[in-house]
C-alpha positions as CSV (number, residue, x, y, z in Angstrom):
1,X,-8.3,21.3,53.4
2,X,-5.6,18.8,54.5
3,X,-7.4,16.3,51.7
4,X,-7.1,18.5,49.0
5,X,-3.7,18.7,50.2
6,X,-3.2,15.6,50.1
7,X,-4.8,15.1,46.8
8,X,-2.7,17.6,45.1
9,X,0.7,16.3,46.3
10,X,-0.5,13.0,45.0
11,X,-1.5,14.1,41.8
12,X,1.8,15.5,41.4
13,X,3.3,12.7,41.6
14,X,5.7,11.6,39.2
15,X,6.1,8.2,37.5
16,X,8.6,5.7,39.5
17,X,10.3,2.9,37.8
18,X,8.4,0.0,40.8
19,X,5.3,1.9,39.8
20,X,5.4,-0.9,37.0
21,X,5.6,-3.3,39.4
22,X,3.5,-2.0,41.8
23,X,0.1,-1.7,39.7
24,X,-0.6,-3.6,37.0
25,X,-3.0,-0.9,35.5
26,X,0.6,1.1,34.7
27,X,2.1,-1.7,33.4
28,X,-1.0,-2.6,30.8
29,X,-0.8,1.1,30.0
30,X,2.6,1.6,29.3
31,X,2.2,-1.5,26.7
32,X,-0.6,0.3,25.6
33,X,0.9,4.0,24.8
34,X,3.3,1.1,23.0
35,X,0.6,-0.4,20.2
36,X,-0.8,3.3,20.0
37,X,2.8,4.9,19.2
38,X,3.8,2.5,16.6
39,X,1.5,2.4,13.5
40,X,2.2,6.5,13.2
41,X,5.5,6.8,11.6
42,X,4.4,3.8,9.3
43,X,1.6,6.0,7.6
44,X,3.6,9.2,8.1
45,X,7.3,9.6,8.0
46,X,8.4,6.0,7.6
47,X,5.7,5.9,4.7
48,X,7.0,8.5,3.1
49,X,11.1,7.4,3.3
50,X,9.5,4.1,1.6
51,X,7.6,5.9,-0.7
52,X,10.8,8.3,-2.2
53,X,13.3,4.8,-1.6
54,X,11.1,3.1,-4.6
55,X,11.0,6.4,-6.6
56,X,7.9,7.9,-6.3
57,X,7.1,11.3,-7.6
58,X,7.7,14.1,-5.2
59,X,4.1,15.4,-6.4
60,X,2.6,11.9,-5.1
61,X,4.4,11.9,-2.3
62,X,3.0,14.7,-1.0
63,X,-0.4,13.9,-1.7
64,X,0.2,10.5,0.0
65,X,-0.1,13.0,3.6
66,X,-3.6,13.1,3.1
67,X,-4.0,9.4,4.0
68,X,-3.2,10.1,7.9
69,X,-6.3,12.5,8.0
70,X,-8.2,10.0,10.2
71,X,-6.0,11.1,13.2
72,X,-7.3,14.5,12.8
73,X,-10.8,13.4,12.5
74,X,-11.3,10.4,14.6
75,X,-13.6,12.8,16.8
76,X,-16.0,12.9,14.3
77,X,-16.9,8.7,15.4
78,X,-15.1,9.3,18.7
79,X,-18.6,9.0,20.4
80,X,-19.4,5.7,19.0
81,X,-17.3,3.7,21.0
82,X,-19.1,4.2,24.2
83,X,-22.2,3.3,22.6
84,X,-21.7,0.5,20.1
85,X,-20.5,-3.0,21.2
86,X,-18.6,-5.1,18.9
87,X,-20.4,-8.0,18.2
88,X,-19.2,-11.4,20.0
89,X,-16.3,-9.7,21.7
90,X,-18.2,-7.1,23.6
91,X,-20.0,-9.8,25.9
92,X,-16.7,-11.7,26.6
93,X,-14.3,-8.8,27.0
94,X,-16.3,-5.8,27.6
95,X,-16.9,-2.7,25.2
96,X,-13.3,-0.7,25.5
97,X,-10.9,-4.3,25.4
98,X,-13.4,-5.5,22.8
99,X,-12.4,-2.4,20.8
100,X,-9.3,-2.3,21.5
101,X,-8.2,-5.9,20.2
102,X,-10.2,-5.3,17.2
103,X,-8.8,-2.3,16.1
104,X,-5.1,-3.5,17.0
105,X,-6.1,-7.4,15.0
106,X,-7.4,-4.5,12.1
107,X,-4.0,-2.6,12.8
108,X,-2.0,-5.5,12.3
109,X,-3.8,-6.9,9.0
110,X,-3.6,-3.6,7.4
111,X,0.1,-3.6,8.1
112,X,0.3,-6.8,6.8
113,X,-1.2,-5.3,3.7
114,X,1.2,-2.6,3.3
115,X,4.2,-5.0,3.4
116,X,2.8,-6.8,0.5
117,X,2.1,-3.8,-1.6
118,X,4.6,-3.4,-3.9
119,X,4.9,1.1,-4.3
120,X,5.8,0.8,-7.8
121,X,3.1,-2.0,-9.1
122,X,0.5,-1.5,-6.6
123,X,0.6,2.3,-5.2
124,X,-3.0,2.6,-4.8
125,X,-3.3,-0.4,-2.8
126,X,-0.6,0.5,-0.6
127,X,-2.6,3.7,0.0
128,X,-5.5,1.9,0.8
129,X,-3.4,-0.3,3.6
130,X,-1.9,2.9,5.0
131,X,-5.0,4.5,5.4
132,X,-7.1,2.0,7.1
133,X,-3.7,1.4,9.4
134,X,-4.7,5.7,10.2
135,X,-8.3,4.6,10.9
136,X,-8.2,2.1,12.8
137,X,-5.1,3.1,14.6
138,X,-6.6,6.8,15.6
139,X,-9.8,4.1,16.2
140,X,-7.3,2.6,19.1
141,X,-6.3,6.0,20.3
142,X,-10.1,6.8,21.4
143,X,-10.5,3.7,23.3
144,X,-7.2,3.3,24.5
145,X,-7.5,7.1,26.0
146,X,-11.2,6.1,27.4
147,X,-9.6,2.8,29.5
148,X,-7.2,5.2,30.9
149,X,-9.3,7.8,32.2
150,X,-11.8,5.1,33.7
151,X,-8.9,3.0,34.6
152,X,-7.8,5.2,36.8
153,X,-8.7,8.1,39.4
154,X,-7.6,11.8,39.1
155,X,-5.0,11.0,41.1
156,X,-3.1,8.3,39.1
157,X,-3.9,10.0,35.8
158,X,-0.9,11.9,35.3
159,X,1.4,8.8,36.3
160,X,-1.4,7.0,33.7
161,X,-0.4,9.8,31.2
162,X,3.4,10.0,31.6
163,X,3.5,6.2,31.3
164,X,1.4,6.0,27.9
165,X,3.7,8.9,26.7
166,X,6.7,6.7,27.6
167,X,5.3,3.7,25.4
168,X,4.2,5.6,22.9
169,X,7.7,7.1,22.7
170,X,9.3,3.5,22.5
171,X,6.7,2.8,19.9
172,X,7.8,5.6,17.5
173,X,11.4,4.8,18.0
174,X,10.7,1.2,16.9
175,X,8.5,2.5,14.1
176,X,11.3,4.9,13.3
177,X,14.8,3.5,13.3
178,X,13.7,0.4,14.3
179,X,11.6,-0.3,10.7
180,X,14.2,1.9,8.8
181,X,17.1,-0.7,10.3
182,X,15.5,-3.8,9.2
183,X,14.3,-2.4,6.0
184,X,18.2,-1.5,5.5
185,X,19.3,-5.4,5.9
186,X,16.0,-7.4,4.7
187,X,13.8,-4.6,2.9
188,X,10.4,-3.1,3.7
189,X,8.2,-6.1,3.3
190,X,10.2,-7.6,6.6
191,X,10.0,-4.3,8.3
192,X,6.0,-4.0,7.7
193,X,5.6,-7.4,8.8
194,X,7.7,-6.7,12.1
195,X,5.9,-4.0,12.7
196,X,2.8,-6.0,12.3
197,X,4.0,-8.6,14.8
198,X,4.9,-6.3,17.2
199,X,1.1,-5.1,17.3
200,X,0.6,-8.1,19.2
201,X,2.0,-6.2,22.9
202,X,-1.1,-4.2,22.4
203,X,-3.0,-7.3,21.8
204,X,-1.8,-8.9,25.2
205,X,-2.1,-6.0,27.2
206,X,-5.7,-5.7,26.0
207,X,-6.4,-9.1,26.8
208,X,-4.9,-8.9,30.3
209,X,-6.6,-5.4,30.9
210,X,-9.2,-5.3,33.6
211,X,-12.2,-4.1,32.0
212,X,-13.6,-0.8,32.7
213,X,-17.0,0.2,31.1
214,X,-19.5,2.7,32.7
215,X,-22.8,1.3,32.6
216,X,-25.0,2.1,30.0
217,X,-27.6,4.9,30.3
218,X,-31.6,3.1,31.4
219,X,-33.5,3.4,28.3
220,X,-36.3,5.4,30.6
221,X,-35.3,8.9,31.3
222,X,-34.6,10.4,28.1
223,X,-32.2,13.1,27.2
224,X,-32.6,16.5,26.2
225,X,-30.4,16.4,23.1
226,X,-31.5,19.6,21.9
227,X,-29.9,20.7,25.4
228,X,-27.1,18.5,25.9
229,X,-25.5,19.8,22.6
230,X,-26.1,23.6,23.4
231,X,-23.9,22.5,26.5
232,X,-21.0,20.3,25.4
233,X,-20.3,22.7,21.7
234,X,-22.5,25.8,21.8
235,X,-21.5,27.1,25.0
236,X,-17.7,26.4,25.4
237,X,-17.6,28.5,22.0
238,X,-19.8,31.0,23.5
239,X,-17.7,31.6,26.5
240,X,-14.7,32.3,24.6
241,X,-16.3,34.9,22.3
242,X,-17.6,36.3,25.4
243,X,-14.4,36.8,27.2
244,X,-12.2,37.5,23.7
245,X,-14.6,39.7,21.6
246,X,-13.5,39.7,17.9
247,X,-10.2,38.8,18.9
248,X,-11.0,35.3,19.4
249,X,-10.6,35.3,15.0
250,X,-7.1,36.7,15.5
251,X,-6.5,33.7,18.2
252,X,-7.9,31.2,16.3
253,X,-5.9,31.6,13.2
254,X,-2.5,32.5,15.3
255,X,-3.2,28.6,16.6
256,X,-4.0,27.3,13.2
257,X,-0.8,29.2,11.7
258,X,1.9,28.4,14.3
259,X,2.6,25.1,13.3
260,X,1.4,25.3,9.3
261,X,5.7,25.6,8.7
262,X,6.3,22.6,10.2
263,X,3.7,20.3,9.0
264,X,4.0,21.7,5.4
265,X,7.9,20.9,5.4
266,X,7.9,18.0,6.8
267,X,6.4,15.9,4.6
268,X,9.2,16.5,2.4
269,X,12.0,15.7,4.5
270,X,12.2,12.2,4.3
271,X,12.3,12.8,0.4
272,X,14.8,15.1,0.4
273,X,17.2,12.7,2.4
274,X,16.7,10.2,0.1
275,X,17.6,12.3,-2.9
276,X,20.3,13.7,-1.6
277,X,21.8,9.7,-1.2
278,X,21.6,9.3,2.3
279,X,21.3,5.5,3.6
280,X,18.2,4.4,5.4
281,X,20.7,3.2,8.3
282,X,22.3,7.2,8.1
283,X,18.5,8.5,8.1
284,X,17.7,5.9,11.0
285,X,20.5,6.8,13.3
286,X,21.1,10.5,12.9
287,X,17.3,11.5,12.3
288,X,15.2,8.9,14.3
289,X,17.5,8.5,17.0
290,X,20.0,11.5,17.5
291,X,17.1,13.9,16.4
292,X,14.8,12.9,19.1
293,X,16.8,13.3,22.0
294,X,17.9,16.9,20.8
295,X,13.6,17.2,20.2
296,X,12.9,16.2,24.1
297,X,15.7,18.9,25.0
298,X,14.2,21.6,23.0
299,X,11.1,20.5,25.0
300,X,12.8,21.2,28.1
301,X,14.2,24.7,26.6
302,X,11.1,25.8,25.8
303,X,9.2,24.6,29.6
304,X,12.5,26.4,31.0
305,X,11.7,29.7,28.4
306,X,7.9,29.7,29.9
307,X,9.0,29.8,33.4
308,X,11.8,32.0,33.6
309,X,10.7,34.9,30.3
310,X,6.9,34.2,30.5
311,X,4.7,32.8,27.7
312,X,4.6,35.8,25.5
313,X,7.8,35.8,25.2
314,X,8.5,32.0,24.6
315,X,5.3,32.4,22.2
316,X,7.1,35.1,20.0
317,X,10.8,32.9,20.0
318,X,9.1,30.0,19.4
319,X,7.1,30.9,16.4
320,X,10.5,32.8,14.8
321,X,13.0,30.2,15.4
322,X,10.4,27.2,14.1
323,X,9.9,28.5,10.8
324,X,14.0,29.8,10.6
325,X,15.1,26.4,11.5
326,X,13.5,25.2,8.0
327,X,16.4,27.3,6.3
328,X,18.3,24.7,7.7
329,X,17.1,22.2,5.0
330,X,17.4,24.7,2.7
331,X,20.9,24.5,3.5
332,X,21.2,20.8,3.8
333,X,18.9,20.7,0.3
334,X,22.5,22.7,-1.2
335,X,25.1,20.6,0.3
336,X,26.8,17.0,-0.3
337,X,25.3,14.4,1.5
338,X,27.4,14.1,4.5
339,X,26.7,13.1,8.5
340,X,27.8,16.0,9.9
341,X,25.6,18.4,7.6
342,X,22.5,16.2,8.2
343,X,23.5,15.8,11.7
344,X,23.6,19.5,12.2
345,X,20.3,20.4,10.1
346,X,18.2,18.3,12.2
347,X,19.7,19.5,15.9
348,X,18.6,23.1,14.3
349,X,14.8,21.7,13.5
350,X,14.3,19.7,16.5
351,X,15.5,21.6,18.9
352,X,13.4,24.5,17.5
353,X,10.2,22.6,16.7
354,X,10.1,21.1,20.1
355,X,10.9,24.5,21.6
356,X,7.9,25.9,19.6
357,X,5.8,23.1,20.6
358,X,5.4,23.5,24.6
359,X,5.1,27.1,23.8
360,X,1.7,26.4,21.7
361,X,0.8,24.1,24.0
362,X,0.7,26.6,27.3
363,X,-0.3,29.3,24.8
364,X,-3.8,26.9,24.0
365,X,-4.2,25.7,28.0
366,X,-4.3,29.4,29.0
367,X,-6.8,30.1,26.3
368,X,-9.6,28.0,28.3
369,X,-11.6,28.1,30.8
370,X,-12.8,25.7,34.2
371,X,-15.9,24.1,33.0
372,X,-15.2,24.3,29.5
373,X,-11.6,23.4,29.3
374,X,-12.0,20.0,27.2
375,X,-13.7,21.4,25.1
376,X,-12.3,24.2,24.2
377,X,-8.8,22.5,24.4
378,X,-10.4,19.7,21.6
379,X,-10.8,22.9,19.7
380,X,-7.5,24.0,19.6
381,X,-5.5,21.5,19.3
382,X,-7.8,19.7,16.5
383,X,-7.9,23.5,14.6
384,X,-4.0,23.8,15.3
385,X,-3.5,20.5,13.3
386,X,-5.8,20.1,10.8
387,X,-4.6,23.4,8.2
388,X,-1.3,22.2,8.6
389,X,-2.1,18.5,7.3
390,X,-4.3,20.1,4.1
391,X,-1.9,22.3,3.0
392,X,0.5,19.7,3.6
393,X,-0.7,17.5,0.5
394,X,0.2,20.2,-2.2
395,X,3.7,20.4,-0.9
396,X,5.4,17.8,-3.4
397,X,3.8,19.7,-6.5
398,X,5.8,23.0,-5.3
399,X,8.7,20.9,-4.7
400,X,8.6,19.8,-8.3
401,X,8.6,23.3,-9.7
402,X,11.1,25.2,-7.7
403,X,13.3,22.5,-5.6
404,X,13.9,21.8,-2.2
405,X,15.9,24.7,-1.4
406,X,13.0,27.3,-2.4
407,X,10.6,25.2,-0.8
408,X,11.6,25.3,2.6
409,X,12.8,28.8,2.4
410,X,9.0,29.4,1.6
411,X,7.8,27.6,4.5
412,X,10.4,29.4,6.6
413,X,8.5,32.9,5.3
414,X,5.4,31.4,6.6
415,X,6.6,32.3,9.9
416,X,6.6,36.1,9.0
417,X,2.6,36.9,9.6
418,X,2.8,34.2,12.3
419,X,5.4,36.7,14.5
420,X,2.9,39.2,13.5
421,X,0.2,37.7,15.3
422,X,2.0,36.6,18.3
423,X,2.2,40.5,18.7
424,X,-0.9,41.2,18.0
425,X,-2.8,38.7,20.1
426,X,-0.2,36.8,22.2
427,X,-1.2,38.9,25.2
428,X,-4.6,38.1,24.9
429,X,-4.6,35.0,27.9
430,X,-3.7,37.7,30.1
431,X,-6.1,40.1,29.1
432,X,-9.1,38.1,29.7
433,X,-7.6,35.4,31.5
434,X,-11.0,33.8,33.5
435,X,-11.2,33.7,37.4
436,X,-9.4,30.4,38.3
437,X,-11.2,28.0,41.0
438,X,-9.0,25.2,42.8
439,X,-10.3,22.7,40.9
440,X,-8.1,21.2,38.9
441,X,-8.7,21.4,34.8
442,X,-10.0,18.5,33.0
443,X,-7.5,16.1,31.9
444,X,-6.5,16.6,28.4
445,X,-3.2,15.1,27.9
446,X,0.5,15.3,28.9
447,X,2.0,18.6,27.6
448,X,4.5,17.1,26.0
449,X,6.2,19.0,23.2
450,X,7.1,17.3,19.3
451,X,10.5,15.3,19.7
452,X,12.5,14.6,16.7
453,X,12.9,16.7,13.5
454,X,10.0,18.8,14.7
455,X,6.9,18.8,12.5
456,X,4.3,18.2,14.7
457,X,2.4,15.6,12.1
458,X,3.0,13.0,14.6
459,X,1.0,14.8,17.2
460,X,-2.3,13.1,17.2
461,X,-4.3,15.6,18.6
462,X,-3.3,15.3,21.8
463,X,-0.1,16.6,23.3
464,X,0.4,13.5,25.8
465,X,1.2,11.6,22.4
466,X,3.4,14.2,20.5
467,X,6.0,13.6,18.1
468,X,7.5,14.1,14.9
469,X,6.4,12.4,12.6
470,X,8.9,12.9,9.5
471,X,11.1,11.2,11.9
């Protein structure tokens, strides 16, 4: 008993600046979160800015969305790193730093592509670039997550976690205002190419990284795979159906509408900055900077709303406010382009989003059950995403027929059925909440909420690393 005490206080411990210092592990990972936080914004909501700043149709724009998918559906090759060695490297390095410094050298040359694609002579090379940067980027993500969980015991994964959230953060700020700054002074070939070069503190950190690989499985002894797959897909699925009934629809399309506002807007906020004659430097400071602090205090409003009114509740404010705050682009889609309007717009999104974020996030933890949580967690946050991001695609073509302002009003009546469901189902956790054992769940991510102007396109797929990615 006293060592499960023990264990649990340590686990709860929280990340210390000589932590750094102290292990080198959470110093290579905090460089790591660092190379896995900066190529999103470059394929997401920096792509975009660039994209409307050379004059690209609104309809094109928002078809461009769809070339970020592969951060929605790197599990689909997710199990091939463990099992496939990179030729040459593998031996020298190991399997994960192998993979590691050849998606970040693959990262980096994509990038490289992208700053050397003009939009308006070359737009379907550029598309290419940026969606190769998605691949082998969410490519990084999987390994980089697999060398923290083996890096590391149960007991330094949340300090593991917090750290990689904390360079990933730095990562989208660099992405953000960083590339939005230099693209203001020397234009966006230099800001690609600096965000290329920057690649190389992933790079290092990979190098220096001790290697850890689990052995490979002895040829002799064969698996049941017939078996193995009934227990890792079939039977997490079963065990929610079980405890849910026919309500587990209901659930599963309350997750996969909470967000859909949110993703659905926010590919066209960038664009609508742009035509309303804001400066990238403007859009840099106010959105990418100001608009993620007011995010990570929404994230705290919302942790705060759990705690003191109870997740039902916070699930019901959460999923009103999000989709109201989008009248707040309607608004600033009416106005003149100035500071304080923009300024004031995305408080009212961020603040919301984020708010709306941690209240999905508990609402998808209490959903699962010990033994199956990973599982079922994959499935919720990968079904709670992926809608959002298809839709998302067609959201320039209805922006060309009715404007901005009807646009996001629209996306702000999205919210309407979603309320309705939170009543409906909200409760349901409760209801048939599993018994709970002491051991603690499987580690999934750090339930951290969206930050910035709160789509939650910059989440990829795991909570630890969320973010908004219009930002």
């Amino acid at each position: 008993m006293a060592a499960d005490s023990t264990a649990s206080t340590t686990q709860r411990r929280k990340l210390r600046l000589r932590d750094l210092t102290e292990d080198r592990r959470v110093a290579q990972m905090l460089a790591l979160g660092f190379s896995s936080g900066l190529p999103l914004l470059l394929v997401l909501g920096t792509f975009t800015l660039r994209l409307a700043d050379s004059g690209i149709d609104i309809k094109t724009i928002g078809l461009f969305s769809y070339v970020a998918l592969p951060y929605s559906l790197k599990f689909l090759w997710a199990p091939s790193i463990d099992r496939v060695d990179v030729p040459f490297l593998a031996p020298r390095l190991g399997r994960k730093r192998a993979w590691m410094v050849t998606t970040q050298i693959a990262t980096a040359l994509a990038l490289v592509l992208m700053a050397f694609a003009d939009p308006k002579e070359q737009l379907a090379l550029l598309g290419v670039g940026a969606f190769l940067v998605a691949f082998c980027a969410a490519t990084q993500d999987v390994v980089i997550d697999g060398w923290r969980i083996e890096a590391a015991g149960t007991d330094l994964q949340g300090i593991m976690a917090a750290t990689s959230n904390l360079g990933y953060r730095f990562g989208l700020i660099l992405a953000g205002a960083g590339a939005l700054y230099v693209a203001a002074y020397g234009g966006w070939t230099l800001a690609y190419l600096s965000m290329a070069a920057l690649m190389s503190v992933g790079f290092v950190a990979a190098l220096l990284a001790t290697p850890y690989d689990r052995p490979r499985e002895a040829a002799t002894g064969r698996r049941d795979l017939p078996a193995a797959m009934r227990r890792a897909v079939l039977e997490p699925l079963t065990d929610l159906h079980a405890r849910m009934g026919n309500a587990l629809f209901a659930v599963l399309a309350l997750v996969a509408l909470y967000r859909m506002p949110d993703f659905v807007s926010g590919v066209m906020a960038n664009p609508l900055y742009i035509k309303l004659g804001y400066g990238k430097a403007e859009i840099a400071t106010i959105v990418k900077l100001f608009g993620i602090w007011v995010g990570i205090a929404g994230g705290f409003l919302g942790g705060w709303s759990i705690a003191r009114l109870g997740m039902f509740v916070t699930l019901i404010i959460g999923a009103f406010i999000a989709a109201a705050s989008h009248l707040s682009l309607a608004w600033l889609a009416l106005g003149e382009p100035e500071q304080w309007r923009l300024a004031v717009a995305v408080s009212i999104e961020s603040l919301c989003g984020s708010f709306a974020g941690i209240a999905l996030i508990a609402y998808m933890s209490s959903l699962t059950t010990p033994g199956f949580a990973a599982t079922q967690y994959a499935l919720f946050s990968s079904l709670y995403a992926l809608p959002g991001k298809l839709v998302a695609g067609t959201s320039g073509f209805v922006v060309a027929a009715y404007g901005f302002p009807t646009f996001f009003a629209m996306t702000a009546a999205v919210g309407i059925p979603v309320v309705a469901l939170c009543f409906a189902v909200g409760r349901i956790p409760q209801q048939t909440a599993p018994e709970r054992t002491a051991e603690p769940a499987p580690e999934t991510g750090n339930p951290i909420p969206p930050v910035g102007l709160a789509s939650p396109e910059a989440e990829p797929d795991l909570p630890t690393k969320a973010a908004r990615a219009q930002t």
